[in-house]
N, CA, C and O atoms as a printed pandas DataFrame, in Angstrom:
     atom_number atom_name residue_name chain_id  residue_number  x_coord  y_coord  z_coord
0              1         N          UNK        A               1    0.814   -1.181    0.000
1              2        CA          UNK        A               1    0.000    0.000    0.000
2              3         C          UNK        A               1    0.860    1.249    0.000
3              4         O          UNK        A               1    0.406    2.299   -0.453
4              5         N          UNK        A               2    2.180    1.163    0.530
5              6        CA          UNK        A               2    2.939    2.405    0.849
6              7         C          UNK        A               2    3.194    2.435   -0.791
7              8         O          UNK        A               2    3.714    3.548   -0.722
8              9         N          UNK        A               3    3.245    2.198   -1.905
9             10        CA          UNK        A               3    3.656    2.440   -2.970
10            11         C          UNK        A               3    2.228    3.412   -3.742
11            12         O          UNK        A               3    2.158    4.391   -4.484
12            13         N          UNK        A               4    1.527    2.760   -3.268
13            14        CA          UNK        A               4    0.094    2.670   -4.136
14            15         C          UNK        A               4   -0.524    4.103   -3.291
15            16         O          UNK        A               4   -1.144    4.951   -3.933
16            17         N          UNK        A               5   -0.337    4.223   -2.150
17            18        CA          UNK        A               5   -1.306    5.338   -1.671
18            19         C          UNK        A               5   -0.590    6.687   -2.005
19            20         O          UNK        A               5   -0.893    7.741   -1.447
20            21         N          UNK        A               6    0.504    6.560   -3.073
21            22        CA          UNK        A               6    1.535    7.874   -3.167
22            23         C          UNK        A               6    0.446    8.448   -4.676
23            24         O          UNK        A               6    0.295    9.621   -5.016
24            25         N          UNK        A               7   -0.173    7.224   -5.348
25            26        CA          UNK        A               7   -0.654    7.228   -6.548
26            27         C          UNK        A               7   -2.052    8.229   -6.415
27            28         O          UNK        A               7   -2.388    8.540   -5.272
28            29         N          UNK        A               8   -2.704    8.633   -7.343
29            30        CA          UNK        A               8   -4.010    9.855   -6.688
30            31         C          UNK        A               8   -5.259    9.068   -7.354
31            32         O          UNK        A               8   -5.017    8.850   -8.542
32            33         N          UNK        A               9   -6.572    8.556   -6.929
33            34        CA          UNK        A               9   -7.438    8.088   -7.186
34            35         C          UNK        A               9   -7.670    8.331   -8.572
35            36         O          UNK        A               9   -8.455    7.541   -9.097
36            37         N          UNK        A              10   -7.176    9.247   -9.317
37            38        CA          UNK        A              10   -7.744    9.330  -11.107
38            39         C          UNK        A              10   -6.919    8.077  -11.773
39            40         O          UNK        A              10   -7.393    7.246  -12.547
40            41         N          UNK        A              11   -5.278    8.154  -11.184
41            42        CA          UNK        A              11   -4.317    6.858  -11.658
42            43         C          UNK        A              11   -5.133    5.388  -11.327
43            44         O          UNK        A              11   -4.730    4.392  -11.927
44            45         N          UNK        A              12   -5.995    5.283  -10.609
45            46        CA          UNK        A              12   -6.858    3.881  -10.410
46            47         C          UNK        A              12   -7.883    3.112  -11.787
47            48         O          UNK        A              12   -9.083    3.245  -12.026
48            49         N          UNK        A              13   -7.206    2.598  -12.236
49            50        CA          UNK        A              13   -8.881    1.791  -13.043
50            51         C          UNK        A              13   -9.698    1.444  -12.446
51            52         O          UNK        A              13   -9.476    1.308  -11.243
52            53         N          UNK        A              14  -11.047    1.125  -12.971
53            54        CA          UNK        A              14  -11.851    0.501  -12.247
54            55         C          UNK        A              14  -11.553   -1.121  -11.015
55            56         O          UNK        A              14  -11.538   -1.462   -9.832
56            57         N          UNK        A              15  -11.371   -1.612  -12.402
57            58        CA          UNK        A              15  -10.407   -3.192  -11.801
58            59         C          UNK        A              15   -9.488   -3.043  -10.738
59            60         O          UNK        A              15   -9.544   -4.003   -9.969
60            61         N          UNK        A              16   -8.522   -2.034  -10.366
61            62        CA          UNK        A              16   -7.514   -1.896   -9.683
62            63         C          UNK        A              16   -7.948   -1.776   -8.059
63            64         O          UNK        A              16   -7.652   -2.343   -7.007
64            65         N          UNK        A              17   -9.160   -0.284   -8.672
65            66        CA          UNK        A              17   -9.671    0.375   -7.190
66            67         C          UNK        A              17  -10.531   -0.957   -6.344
67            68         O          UNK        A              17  -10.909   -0.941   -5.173
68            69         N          UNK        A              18  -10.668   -1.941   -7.231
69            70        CA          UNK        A              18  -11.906   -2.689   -6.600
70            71         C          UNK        A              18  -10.854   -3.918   -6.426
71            72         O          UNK        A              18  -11.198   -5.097   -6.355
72            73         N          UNK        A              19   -9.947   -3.597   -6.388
73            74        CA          UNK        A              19   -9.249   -5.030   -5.697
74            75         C          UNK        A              19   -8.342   -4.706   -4.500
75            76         O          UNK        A              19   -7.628   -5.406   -3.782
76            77         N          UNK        A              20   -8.699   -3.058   -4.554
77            78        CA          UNK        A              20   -8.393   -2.307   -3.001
78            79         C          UNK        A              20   -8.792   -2.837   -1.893
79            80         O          UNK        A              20   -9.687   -3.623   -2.203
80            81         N          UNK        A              21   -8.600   -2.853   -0.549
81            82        CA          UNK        A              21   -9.490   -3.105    0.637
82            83         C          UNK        A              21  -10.059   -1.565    0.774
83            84         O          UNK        A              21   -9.667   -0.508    0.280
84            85         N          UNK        A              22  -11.094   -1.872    1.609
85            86        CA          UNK        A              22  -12.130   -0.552    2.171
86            87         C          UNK        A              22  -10.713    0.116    2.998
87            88         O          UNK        A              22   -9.906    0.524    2.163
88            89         N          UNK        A              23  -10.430    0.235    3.859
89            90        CA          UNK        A              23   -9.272    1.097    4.183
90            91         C          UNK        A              23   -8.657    1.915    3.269
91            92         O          UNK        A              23   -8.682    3.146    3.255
92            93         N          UNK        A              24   -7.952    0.971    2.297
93            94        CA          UNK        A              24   -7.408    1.685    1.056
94            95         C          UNK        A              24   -8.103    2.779    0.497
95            96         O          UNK        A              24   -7.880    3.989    0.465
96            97         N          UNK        A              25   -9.113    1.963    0.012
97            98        CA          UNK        A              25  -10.426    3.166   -0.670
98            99         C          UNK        A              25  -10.798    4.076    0.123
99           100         O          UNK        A              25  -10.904    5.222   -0.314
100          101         N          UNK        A              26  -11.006    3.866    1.110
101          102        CA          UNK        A              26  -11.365    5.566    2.043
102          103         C          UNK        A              26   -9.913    6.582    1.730
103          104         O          UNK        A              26   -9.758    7.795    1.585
104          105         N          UNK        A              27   -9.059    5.486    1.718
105          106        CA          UNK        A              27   -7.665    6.807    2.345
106          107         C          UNK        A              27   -7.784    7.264    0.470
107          108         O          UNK        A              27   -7.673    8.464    0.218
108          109         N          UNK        A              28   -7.905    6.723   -0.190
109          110        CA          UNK        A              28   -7.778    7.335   -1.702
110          111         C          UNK        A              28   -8.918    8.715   -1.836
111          112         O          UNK        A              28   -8.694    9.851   -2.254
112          113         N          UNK        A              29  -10.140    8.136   -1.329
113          114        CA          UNK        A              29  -11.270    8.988   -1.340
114          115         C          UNK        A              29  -10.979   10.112   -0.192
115          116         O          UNK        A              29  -11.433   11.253   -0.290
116          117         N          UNK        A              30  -10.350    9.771    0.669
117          118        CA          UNK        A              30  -10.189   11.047    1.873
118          119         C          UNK        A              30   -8.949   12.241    1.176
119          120         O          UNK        A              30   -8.910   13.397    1.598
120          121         N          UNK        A              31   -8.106   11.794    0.204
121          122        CA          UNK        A              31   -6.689   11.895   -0.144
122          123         C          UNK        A              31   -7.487   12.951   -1.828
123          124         O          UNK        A              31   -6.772   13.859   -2.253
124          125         N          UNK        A              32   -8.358   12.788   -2.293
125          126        CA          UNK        A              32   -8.575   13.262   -3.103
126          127         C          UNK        A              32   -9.382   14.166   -3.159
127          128         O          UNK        A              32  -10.320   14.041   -2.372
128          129         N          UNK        A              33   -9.395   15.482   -4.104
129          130        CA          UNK        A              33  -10.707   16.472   -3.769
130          131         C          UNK        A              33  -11.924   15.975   -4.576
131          132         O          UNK        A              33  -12.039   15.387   -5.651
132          133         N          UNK        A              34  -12.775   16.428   -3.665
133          134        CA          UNK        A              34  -14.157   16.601   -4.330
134          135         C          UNK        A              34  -14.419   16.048   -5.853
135          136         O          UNK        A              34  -14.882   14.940   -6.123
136          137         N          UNK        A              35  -13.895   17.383   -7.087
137          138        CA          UNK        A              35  -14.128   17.382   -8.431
138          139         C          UNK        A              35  -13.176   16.285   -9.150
139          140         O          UNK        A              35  -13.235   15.985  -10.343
140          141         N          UNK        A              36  -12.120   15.645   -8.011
141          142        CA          UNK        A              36  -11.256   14.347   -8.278
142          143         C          UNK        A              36  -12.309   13.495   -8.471
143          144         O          UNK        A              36  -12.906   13.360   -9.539
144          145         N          UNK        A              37  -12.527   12.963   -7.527
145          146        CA          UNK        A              37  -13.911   11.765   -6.767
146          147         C          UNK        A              37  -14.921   11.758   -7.982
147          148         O          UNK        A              37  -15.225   10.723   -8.575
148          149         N          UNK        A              38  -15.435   13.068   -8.311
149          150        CA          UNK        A              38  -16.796   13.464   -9.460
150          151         C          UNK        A              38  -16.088   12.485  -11.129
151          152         O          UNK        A              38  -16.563   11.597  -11.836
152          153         N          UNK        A              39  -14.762   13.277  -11.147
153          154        CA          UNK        A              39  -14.360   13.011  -12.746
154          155         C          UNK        A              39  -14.211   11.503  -12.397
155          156         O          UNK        A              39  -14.716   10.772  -13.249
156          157         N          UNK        A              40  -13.523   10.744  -11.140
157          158        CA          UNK        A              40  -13.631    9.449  -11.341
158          159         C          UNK        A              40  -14.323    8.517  -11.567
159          160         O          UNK        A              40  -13.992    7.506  -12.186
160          161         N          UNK        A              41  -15.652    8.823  -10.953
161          162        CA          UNK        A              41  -17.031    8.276  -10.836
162          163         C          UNK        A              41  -17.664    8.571  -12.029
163          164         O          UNK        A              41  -18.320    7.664  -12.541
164          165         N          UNK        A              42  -17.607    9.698  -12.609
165          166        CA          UNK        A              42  -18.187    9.962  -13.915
166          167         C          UNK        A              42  -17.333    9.286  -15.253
167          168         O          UNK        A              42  -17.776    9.223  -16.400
168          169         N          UNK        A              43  -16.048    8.820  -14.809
169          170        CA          UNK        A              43  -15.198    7.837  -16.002
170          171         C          UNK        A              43  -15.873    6.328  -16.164
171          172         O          UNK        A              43  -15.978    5.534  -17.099
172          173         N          UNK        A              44  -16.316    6.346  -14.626
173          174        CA          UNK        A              44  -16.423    4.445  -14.787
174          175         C          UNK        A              44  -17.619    4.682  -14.176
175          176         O          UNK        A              44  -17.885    4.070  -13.142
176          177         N          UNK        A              45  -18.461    5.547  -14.688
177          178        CA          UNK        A              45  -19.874    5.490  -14.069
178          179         C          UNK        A              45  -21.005    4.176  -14.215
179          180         O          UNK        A              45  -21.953    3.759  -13.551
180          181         N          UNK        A              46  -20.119    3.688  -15.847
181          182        CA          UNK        A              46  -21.295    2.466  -16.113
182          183         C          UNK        A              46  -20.332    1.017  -15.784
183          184         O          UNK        A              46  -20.469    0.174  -16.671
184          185         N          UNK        A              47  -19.453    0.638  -14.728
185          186        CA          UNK        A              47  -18.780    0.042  -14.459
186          187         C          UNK        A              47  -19.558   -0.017  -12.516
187          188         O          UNK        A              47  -20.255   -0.837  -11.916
188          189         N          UNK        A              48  -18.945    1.301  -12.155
189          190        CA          UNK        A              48  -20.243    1.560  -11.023
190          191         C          UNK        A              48  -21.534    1.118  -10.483
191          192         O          UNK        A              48  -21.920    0.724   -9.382
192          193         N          UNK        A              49  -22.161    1.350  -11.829
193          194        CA          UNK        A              49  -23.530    1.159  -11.763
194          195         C          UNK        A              49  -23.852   -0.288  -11.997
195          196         O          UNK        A              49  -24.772   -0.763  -11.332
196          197         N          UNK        A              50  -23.293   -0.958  -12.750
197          198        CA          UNK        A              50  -23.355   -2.386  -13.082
198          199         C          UNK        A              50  -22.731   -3.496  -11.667
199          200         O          UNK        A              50  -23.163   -4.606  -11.358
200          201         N          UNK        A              51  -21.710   -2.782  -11.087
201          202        CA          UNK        A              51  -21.090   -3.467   -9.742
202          203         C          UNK        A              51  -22.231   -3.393   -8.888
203          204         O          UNK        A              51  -22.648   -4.381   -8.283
204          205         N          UNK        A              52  -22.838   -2.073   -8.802
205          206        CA          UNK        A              52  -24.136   -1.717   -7.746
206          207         C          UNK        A              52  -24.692   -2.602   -8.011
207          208         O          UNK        A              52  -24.320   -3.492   -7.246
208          209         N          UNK        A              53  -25.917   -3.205   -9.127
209          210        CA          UNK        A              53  -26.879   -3.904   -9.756
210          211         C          UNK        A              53  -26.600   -5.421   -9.395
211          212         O          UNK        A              53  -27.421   -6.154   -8.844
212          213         N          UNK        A              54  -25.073   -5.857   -9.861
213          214        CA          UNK        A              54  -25.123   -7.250   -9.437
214          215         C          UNK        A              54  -24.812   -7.691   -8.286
215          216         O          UNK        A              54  -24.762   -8.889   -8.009
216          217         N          UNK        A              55  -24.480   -6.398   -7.199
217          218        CA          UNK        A              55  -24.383   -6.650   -5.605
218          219         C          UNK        A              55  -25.735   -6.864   -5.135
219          220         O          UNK        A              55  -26.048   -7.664   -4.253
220          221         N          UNK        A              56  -26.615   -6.008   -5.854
221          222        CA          UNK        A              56  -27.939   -6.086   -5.247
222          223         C          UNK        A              56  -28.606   -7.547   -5.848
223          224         O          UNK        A              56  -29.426   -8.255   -5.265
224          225         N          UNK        A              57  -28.158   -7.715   -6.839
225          226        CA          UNK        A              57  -28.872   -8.857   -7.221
226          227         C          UNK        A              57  -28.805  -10.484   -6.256
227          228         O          UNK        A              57  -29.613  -11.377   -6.000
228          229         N          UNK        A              58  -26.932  -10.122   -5.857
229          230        CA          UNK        A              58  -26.580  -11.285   -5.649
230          231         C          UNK        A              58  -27.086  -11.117   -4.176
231          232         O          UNK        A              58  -27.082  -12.280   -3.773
232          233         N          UNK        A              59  -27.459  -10.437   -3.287
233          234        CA          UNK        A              59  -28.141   -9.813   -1.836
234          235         C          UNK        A              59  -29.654  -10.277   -1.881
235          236         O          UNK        A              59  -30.307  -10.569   -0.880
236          237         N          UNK        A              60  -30.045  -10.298   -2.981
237          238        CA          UNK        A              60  -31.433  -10.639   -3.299
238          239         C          UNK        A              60  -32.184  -11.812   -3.600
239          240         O          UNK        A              60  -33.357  -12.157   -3.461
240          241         N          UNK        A              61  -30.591  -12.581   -4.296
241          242        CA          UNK        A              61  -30.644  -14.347   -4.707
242          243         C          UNK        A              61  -30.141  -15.222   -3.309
243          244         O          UNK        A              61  -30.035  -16.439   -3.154
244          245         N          UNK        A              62  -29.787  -13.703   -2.040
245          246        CA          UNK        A              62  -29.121  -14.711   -1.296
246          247         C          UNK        A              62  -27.592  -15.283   -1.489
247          248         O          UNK        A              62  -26.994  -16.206   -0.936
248          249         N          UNK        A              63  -27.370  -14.730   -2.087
249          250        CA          UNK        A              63  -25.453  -14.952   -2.275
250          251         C          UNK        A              63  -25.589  -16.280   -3.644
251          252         O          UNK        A              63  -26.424  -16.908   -4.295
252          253         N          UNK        A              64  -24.300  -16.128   -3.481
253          254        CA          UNK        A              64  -23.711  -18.035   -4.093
254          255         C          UNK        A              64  -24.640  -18.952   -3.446
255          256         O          UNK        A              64  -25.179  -19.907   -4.005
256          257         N          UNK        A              65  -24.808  -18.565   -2.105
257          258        CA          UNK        A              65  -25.324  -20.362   -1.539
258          259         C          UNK        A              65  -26.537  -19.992   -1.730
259          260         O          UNK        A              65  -27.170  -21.024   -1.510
260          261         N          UNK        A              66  -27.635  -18.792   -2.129
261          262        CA          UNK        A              66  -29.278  -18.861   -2.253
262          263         C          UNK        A              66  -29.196  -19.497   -3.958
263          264         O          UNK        A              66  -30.079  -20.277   -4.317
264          265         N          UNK        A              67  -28.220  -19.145   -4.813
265          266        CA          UNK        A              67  -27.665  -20.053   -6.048
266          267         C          UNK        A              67  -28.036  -21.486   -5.898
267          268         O          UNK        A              67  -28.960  -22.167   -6.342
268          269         N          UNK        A              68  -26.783  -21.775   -4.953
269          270        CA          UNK        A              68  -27.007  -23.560   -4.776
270          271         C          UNK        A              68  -27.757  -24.343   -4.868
271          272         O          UNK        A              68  -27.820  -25.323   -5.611
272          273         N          UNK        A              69  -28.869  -23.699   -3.556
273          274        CA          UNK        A              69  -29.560  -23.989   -3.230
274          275         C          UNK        A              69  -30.650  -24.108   -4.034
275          276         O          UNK        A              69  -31.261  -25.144   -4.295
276          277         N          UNK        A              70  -30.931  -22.674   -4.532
277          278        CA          UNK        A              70  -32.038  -22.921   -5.853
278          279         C          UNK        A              70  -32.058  -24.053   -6.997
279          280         O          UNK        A              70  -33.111  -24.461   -7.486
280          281         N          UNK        A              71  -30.951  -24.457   -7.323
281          282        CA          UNK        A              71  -30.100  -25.228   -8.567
282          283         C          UNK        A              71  -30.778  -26.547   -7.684
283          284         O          UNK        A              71  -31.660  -27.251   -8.175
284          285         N          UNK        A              72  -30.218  -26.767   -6.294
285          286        CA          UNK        A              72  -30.265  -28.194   -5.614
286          287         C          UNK        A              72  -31.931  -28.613   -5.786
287          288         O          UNK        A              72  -32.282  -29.710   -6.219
288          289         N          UNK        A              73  -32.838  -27.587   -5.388
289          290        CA          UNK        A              73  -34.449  -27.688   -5.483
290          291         C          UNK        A              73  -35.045  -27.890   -6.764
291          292         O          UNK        A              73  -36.002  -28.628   -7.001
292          293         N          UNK        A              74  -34.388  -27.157   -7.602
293          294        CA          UNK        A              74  -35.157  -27.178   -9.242
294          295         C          UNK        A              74  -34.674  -28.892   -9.680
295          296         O          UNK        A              74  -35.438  -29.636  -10.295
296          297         N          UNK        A              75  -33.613  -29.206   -9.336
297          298        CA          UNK        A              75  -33.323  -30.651   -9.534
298          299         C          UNK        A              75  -34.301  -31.563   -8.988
299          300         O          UNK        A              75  -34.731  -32.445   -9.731
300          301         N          UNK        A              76  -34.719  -31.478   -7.785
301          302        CA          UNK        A              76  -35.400  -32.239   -7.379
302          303         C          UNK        A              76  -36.644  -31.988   -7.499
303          304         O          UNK        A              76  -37.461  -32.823   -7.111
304          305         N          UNK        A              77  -36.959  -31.050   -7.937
305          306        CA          UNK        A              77  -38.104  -30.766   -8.808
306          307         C          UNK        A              77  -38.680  -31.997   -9.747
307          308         O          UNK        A              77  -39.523  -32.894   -9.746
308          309         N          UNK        A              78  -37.381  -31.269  -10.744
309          310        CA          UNK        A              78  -37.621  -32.361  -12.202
310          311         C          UNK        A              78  -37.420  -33.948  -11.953
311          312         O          UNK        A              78  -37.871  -34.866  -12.638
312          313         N          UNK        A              79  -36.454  -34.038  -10.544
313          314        CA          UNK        A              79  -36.435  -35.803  -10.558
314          315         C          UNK        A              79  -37.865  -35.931  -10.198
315          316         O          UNK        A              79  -38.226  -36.969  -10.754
316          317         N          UNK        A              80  -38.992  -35.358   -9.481
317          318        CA          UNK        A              80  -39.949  -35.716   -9.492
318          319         C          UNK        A              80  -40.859  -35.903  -10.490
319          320         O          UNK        A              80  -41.633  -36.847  -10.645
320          321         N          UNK        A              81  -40.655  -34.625  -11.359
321          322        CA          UNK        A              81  -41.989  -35.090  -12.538
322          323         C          UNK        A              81  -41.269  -35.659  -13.176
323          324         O          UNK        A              81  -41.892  -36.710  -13.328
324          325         N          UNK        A              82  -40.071  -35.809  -13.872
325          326        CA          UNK        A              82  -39.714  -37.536  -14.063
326          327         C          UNK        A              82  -40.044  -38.685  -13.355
327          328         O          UNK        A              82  -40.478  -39.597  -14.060
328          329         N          UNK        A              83  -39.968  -38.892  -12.227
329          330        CA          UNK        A              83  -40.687  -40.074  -11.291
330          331         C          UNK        A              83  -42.101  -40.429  -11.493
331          332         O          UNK        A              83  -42.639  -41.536  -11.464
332          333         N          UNK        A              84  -42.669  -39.065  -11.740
333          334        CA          UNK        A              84  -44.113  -39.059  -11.807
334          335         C          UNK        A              84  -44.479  -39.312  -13.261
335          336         O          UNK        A              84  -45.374  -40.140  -13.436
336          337         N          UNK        A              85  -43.958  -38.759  -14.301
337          338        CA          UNK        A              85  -44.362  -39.189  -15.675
338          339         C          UNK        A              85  -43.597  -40.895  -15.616
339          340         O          UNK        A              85  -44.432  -41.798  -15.661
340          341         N          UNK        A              86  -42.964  -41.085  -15.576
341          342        CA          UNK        A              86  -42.580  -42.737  -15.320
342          343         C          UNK        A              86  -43.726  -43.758  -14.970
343          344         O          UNK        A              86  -44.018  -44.889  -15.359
344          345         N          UNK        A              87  -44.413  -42.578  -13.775
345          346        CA          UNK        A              87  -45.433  -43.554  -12.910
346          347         C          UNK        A              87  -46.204  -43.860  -14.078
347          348         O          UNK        A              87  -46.254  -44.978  -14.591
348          349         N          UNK        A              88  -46.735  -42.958  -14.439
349          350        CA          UNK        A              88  -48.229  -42.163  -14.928
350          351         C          UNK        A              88  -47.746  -43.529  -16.233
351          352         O          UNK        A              88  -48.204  -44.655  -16.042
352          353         N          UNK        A              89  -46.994  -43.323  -17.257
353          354        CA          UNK        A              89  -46.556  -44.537  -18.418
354          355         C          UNK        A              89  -46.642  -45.356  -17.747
355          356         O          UNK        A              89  -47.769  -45.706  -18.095
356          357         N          UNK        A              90  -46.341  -46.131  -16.890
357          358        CA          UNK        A              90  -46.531  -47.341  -16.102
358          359         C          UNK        A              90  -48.112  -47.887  -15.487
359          360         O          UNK        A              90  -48.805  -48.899  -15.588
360          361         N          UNK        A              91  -48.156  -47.113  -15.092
361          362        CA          UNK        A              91  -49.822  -47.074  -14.546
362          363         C          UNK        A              91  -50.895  -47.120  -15.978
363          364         O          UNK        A              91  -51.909  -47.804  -15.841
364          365         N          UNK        A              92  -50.687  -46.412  -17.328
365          366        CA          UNK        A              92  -51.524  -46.184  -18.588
366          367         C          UNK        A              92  -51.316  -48.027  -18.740
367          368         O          UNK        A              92  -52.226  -48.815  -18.479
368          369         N          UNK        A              93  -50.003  -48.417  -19.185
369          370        CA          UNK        A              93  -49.561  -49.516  -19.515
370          371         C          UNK        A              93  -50.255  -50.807  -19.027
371          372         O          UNK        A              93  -50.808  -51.668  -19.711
372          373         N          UNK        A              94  -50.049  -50.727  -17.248
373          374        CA          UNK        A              94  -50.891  -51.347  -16.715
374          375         C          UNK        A              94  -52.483  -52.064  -17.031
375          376         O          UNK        A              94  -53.089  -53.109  -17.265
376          377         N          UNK        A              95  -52.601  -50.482  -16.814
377          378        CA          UNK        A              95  -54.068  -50.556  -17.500
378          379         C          UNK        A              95  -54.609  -51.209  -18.786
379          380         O          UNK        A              95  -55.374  -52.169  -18.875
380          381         N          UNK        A              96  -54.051  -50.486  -19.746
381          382        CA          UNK        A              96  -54.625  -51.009  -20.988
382          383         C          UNK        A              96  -54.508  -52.337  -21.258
383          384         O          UNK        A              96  -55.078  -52.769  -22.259
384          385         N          UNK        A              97  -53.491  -53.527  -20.131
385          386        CA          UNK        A              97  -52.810  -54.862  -20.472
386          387         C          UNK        A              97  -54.614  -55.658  -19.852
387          388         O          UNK        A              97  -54.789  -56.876  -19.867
């Protein structure tokens, strides 16, 4: 960090600033003025806005593991109406013998 915090928040890419820790990023954001902060945010505004969107998304799915989990249920979903259309051919079969 002693190399990196000499650098001024405009020298940051998007990719770079976000592989900062929160410490880092405050001292960049405390370290820079105002109309710094504006032109940065207004460079990678649609980089920003897209990080915002899929934080909220992934907060909303429940992380990775509300993922899993969903994936683990829809499976056992379909092993059922597979089980059940199996039955159902079996049971017609039955019948008509």
């Amino acid at each position: 960090m002693e190399e990196d915090s000499k650098r001024p928040l405009s020298d940051y890419t998007f990719e770079e600033y976000q592989k900062l820790n929160d410490e880092e990023r405050e001292h960049l954001k405390n370290e820079a003025t105002e109309e710094e902060v504006d032109r940065w945010h207004d460079k990678y505004e649609n980089e920003l806005l897209d990080d915002y969107i899929n934080k909220t998304e992934e907060i909303r799915s429940g992380g990775k593991q509300g993922i899993i989990i969903r994936n683990v249920r829809n499976a056992i979903i379909l092993f059922f109406i597979a089980l059940l259309i199996w039955c159902i051919t079996d049971l017609i079969a039955f019948l008509s013998t």
